[in-house]
N, C-alpha and C positions, 0 to 999 in steps of 0.2 A: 854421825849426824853433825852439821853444822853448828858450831857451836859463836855464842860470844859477836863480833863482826863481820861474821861471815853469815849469821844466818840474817835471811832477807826480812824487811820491814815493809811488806806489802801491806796496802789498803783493801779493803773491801774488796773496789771496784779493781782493784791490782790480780787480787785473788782469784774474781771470777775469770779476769779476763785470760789468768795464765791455765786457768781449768778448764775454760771453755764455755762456763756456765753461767747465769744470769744472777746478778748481784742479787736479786728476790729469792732465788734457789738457796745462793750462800745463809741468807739469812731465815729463809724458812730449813733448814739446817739444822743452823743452830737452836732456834728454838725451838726445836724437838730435842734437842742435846745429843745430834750425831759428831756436832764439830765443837771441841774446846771451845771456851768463851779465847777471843782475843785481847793479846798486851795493852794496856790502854795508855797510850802514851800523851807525848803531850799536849795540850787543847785538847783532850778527851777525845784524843782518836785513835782507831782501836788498830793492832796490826797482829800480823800474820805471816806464820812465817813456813819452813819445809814439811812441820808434821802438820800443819792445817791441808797444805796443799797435799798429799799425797794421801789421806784419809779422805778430802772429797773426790778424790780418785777413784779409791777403792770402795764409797759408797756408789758414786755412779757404775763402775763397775757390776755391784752386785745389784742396783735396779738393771742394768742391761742384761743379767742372768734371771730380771724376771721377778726378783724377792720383792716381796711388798714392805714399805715404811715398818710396819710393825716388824719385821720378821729381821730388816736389816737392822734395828735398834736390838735387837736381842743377841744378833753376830756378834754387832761391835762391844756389846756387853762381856762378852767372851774372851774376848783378844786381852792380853796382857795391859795393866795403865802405862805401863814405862815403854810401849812400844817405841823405838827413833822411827824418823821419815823414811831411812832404807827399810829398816824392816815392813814399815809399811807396803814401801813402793815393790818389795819382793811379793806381798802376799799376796797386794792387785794382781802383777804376772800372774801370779801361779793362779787365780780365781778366774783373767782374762783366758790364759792357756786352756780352760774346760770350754771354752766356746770353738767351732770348730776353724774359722777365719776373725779374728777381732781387727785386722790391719784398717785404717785409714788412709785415705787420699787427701793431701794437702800440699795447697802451696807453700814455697819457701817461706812468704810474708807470712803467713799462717803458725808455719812450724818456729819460727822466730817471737811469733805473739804468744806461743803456749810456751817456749822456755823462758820466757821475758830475756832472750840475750841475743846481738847477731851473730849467726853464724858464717865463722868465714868456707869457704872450701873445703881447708883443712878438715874444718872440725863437721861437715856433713860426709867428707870420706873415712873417720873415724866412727864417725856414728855405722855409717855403714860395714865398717871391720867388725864392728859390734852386733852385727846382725838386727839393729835399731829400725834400720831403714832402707830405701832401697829406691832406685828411679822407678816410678811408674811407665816413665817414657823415657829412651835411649834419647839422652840430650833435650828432654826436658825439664822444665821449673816446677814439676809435681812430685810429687815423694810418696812413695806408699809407708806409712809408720805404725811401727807397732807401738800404741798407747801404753801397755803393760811394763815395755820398756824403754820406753821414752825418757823420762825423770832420771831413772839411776844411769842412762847412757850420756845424758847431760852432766850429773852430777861428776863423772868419769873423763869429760873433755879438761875441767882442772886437777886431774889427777897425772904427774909427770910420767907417763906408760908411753913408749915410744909405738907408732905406729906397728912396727915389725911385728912387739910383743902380744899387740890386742888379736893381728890378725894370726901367730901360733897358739896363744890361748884357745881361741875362736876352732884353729882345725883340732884339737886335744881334746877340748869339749866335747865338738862334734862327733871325733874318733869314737868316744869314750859313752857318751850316750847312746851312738845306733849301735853299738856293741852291746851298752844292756836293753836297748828297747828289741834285740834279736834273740838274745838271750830270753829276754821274759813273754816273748809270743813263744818261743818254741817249749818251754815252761809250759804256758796256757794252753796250747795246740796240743802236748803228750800227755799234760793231767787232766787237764777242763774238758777241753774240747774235743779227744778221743773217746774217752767215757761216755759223753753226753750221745756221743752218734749212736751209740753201742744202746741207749736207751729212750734215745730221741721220740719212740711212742707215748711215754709216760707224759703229761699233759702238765703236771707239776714240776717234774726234770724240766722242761720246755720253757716255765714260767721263769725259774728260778737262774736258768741260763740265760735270759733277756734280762733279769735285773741285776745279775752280775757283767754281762759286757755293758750296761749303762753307765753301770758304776764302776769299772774297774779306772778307766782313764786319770778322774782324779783321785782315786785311791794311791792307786801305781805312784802317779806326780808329786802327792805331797809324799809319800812312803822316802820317794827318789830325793828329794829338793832337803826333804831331814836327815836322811843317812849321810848327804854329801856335807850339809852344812857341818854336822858331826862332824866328820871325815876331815873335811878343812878346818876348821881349828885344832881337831888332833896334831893333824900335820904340818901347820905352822905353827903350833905352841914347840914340836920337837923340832922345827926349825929354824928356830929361833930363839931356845931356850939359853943357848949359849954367848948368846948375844949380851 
């Protein structure tokens, strides 16, 4: 998380504009106490900085999943108080990820106004290694973006990772995920789903198999998204221990 002078001193009106949403949203918000009260600096104005942004995120987020005001005050009740803005901006993904296409279509000037920064070239063919973004049109000014990871693919443009590096990261990943997401259907298809044929008249087997493949996607997800996080600080703690 940004710490000290790096992290941004957005207004209000700063906030909304980098979220998308209308400076009356931000503030009906807050007073339901979905968003931190903001730093109140000097002349008594109030700022805002990477964990405000990335928590009205992930509350729009989960009204696009449909939760009602009550229901999302009781989520975010849940979630850790020391969350940082990444861990935020990871949860958003993983909550946008249960929706079956979450991408938007936007203009550059667009995509420039929700990261408050320009983007040069470079740094739109990075986003793109990133699997961020992507031309909607072959040599056009539109972009299709993933909102989920939007934030942490920006936060990543001042991160010194050479191009080369994001785009073998990016085939590893890849490699390594449809490896367990073939793994864990052929799992699903010999335990789940050959039994269930074998029984398929039972009217309750029937029920019970519609509320498990409902559920399985983000079950699977966050199962996936926690083992690995495990997984990676294992193996940079023994990567580094010697350091």
């Amino acid at each position: 998380m940004a710490t000290g002078a790096e992290e941004p001193r957005l207004t209000v009106d700063e906030l909304a504009a980098r979220a998308g949403v209308t400076v009356r949203t931000v503030r009906f918000y807050s007073t339901r106490g979905l968003l931190p009260p903001p730093v109140i600096g000097p002349r008594r104005v109030g700022h805002y900085g990477h964990a405000h942004l990335s928590r009205l995120a992930l509350i729009e987020e989960l009204q696009h999943q449909g939760m009602t005001l009550a229901a999302i005050e009781r989520y975010l009740e849940q979630l850790p108080p020391d969350l940082s803005a990444q861990d935020l901006a990871i949860h958003r993904a993983l909550v946008a990820s249960w929706t079956p296409d979450s991408a938007e279509e936007v203009t550059r000037a667009e995509l420039e106004r929700r990261t408050g920064r320009k983007l040069s070239d470079e740094d739109l063919a990075r986003l793109a290694a990133m699997g961020v973004l992507d031309r909607a049109r072959p040599g056009g000014d539109v972009y299709r973006v993933d909102p989920g990871l939007l934030r942490l693919g920006v936060e990543l443009l001042d991160v010194p990772i050479a191009h080369e590096t994001i785009l073998a990261a990016r085939t590893v990943l890849l490699e390594h995920t449809r490896s367990a997401a073939r793994e864990l259907t052929r799992l699903f298809r010999d335990e789940v789903w050959g039994p269930y044929r074998e029984r398929e008249s039972d009217p309750e087997h029937l029920k019970a198999m519609k509320s498990l493949s409902a559920h399985m996607q983000p079950l699977v997800l966050q199962a996936l998204v926690t083992a690995f996080q495990r997984s990676l600080k294992e193996e940079l703690r023994a990567a580094f221990a010697a350091e």
